[in-house]
N, C-alpha and C positions, 0 to 999 in steps of 0.2 A: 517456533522452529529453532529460533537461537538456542534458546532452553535445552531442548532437548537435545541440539548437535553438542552444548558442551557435555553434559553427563555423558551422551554415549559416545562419544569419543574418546572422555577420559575411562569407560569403563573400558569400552572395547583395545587401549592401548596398555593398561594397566591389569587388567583382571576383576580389579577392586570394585565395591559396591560405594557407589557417590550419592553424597546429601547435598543438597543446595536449597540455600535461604532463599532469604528477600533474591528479587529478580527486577533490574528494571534497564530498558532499551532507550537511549537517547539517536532516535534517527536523524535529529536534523548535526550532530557529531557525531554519528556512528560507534557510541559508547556503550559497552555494556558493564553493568555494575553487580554483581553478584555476592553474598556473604549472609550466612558464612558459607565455603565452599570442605565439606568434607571428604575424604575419601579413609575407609575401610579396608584394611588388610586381609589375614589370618589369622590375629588377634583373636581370642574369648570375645563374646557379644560384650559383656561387661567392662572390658578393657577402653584403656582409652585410645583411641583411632589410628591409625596410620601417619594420618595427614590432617590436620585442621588450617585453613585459613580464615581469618575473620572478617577479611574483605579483602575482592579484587576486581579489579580491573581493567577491562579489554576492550584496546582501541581499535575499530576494524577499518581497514581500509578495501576498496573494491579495486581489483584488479581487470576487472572483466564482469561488467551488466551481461552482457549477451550470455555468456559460456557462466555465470553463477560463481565466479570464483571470487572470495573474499580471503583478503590477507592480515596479519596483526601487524596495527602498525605501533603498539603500544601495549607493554603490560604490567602492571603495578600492586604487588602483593605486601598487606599491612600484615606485620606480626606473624606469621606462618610457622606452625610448631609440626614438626618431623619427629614420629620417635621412632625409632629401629629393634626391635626387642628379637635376642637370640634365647632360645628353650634350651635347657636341657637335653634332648634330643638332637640337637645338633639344627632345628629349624626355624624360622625365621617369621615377622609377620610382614615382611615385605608381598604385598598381591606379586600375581603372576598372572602373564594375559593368558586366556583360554583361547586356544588353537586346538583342529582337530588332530591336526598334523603338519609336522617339519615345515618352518617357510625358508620361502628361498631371501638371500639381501634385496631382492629387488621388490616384495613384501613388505615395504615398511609397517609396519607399524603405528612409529612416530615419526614426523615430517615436518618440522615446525622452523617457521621463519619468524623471527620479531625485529622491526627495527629498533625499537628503545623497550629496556624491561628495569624494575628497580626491586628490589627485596629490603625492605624495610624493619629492622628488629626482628628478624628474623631467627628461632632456635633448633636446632636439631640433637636431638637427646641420643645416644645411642650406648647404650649398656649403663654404665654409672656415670657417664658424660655429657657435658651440658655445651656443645658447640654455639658460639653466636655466631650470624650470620647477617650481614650487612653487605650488600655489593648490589652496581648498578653496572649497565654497560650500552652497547649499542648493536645492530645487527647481527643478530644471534640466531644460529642455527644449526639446528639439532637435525641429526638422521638417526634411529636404531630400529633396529629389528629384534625381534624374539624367536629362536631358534633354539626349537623344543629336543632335539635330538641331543643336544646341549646336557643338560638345560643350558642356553646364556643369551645374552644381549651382546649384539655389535654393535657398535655407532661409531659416531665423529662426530666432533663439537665444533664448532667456529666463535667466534667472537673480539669484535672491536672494542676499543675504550673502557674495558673491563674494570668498575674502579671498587677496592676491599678495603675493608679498617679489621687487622689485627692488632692486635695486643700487642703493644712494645715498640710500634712501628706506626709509620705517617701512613694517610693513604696511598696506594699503590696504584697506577694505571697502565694497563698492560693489552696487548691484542693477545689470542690465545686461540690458538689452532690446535685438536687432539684425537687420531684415532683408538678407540678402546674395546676393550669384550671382558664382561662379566661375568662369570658364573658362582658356583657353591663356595667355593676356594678362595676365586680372589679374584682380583682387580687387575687387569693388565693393561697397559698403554703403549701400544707398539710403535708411537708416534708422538711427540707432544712439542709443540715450538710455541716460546713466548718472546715477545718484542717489548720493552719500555724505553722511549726516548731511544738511545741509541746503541741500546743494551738488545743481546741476543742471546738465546740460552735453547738448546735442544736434548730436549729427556727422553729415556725409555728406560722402562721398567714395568712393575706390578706389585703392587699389595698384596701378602699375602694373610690368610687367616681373618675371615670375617669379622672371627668374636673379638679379635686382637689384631689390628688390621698393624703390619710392619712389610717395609720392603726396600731394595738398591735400585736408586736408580742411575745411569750412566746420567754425564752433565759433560755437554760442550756447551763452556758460553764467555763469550765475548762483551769488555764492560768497559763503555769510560770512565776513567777514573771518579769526574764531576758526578756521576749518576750514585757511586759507592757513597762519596762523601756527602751527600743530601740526604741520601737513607740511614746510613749509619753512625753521619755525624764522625767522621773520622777526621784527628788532627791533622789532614795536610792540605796541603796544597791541592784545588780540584783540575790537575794537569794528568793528560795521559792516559793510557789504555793500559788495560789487563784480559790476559786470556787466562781459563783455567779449565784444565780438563781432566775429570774426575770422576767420583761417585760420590752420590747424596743419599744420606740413610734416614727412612721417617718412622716413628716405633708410636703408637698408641696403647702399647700392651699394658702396663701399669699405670704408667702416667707418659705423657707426650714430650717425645725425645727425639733427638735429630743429630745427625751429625756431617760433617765434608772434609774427603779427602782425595787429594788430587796433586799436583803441579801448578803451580803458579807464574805466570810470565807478565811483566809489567814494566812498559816504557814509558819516559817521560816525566817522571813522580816528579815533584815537588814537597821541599818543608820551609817553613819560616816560623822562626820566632826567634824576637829580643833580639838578637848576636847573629843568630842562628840561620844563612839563606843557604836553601840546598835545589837547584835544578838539575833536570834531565839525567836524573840516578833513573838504572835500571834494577830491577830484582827479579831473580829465578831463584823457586824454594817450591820443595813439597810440603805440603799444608795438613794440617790434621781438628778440624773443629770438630770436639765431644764435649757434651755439660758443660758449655761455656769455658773450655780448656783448651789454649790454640795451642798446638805445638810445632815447632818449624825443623825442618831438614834438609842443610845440604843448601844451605842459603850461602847466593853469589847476589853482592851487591857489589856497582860502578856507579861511583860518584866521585865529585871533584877531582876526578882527574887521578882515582885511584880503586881499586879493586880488591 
């Protein structure tokens, strides 16, 4: 019964036709072990898959003997290859769930709670692009619906201790709260709030253009200084706050580019070296990062006692 509730779930949420390996149920820890777990798009028969997983992992916990309700209390995915492929024709091999007709948000779909989940070496290909994917977190939960009048998806994502490894950069641990809706077009986020340590940042925007996904997003976010300087490894002092409020620009179209600009407000700084001790300098500047080219405007710094 496990069995078959995972397949028709994941069909019935996604559209897609699912393969599933080896199967085996651990009842005295309520483990189930499955791999490999496929799922199928729109892809050619001959093509390679939507979704391949080579093993996962699902820790169930019971909420309710009486009423049958079982929850995840754990989810664990090795290796998980994603590939997204856009046609010629402007279509995609992403499944789509089969509805007869328009559901309402109260229709979910997807409904999904997890307290701990992990992605492990993780890829996702999508057009000439090779994403890695590595990130773990905690209490995670998913809402969307499919909303055929659309076509699109709406949801909301939640998540605690969200922890990433990119490229260039330490890991990251962040809580992440985001409403969204998807359709042919693009990506939009009408809502998105991230928290790290004592850092606070709220976005909205959308991506736009599938096959070349680029988009602005608005950025108010509030940083202590200490959080800047452990990430970015900057020479000062780790004293003080910075507010910036802007727009962030993210382009996949050729190759992956980014850029920030906005206002910048910041109390408290500090510098030292050798000779050199500088406290409680404030700065206000408009800021410009493109291709690694910071350019500054209209810069008022107050330090030692002078302006």
């Amino acid at each position: 019964q496990v069995r078959e509730g995972i397949i028709n779930g994941i069909e019935k949420a996604t559209g897609g036709r699912v393969e599933l390996g080896s199967f085996s149920f651990d009842t005295l820890h309520m483990v189930a072990k499955v791999g490999p777990l496929v799922l199928h798009g729109k892809e050619p028969v001959d093509d390679p898959p939507f979704l391949e997983v080579p093993s996962v992992s699902l820790g169930l916990r019971i909420i309710s003997a009486f009423e049958r309700k079982v929850d995840l209390a754990s989810m664990h995915l090795e290796h998980p290859h994603a590939r997204i492929v856009m046609y010629s024709d402007g279509s995609n091999n992403v499944p789509v769930p089969r509805v007869p007709r328009p559901t309402s948000w109260a229709q979910d779909l997807i409904n999904l709670s997890v307290l701990r989940y992990d992605v492990v070496e993780g890829v996702v290909e999508y057009e000439d692009r090779v994403i890695p994917l590595n990130i773990r977190g905690e209490n995670l939960q998913i809402r969307m619906a499919y909303e055929a009048g659309g076509p699109r998806y709406r949801g909301e994502l939640s998540s605690r201790r969200v922890r990433a490894l990119a490229a260039g950069f330490g890991p990251v641990e962040i809580d992440a709260s985001t409403a969204f809706t998807i359709d042919t077009q693009k990506i939009e986020f009408t809502r998105m709030h991230l928290t790290s340590g004592g850092s606070r940042f709220d976005l909205a925007g959308a991506l736009e253009n599938v096959r070349a996904p680029h988009g602005i997003f608005t950025v108010k976010a509030s940083v202590p200084v200490k959080d800047a300087v452990q990430l970015f490894q900057w020479p000062i002092t780790p004293t003080g706050t910075a507010t910036f409020d802007g727009h962030f620009s993210i382009s996949f179209q050729n190759r992956f580019d980014y850029g920030v600009s906005g206002r910048i407000n910041a109390r408290g700084l500090g510098y030292a070296r050798d000779r050199v001790k500088i406290e409680n300098a404030d700065i206000l500047a408009d800021v410009s990062l493109v291709s690694n080219q910071l350019e500054v405007r209209g810069l008022k710094l107050n330090a030692l006692g002078a302006s």
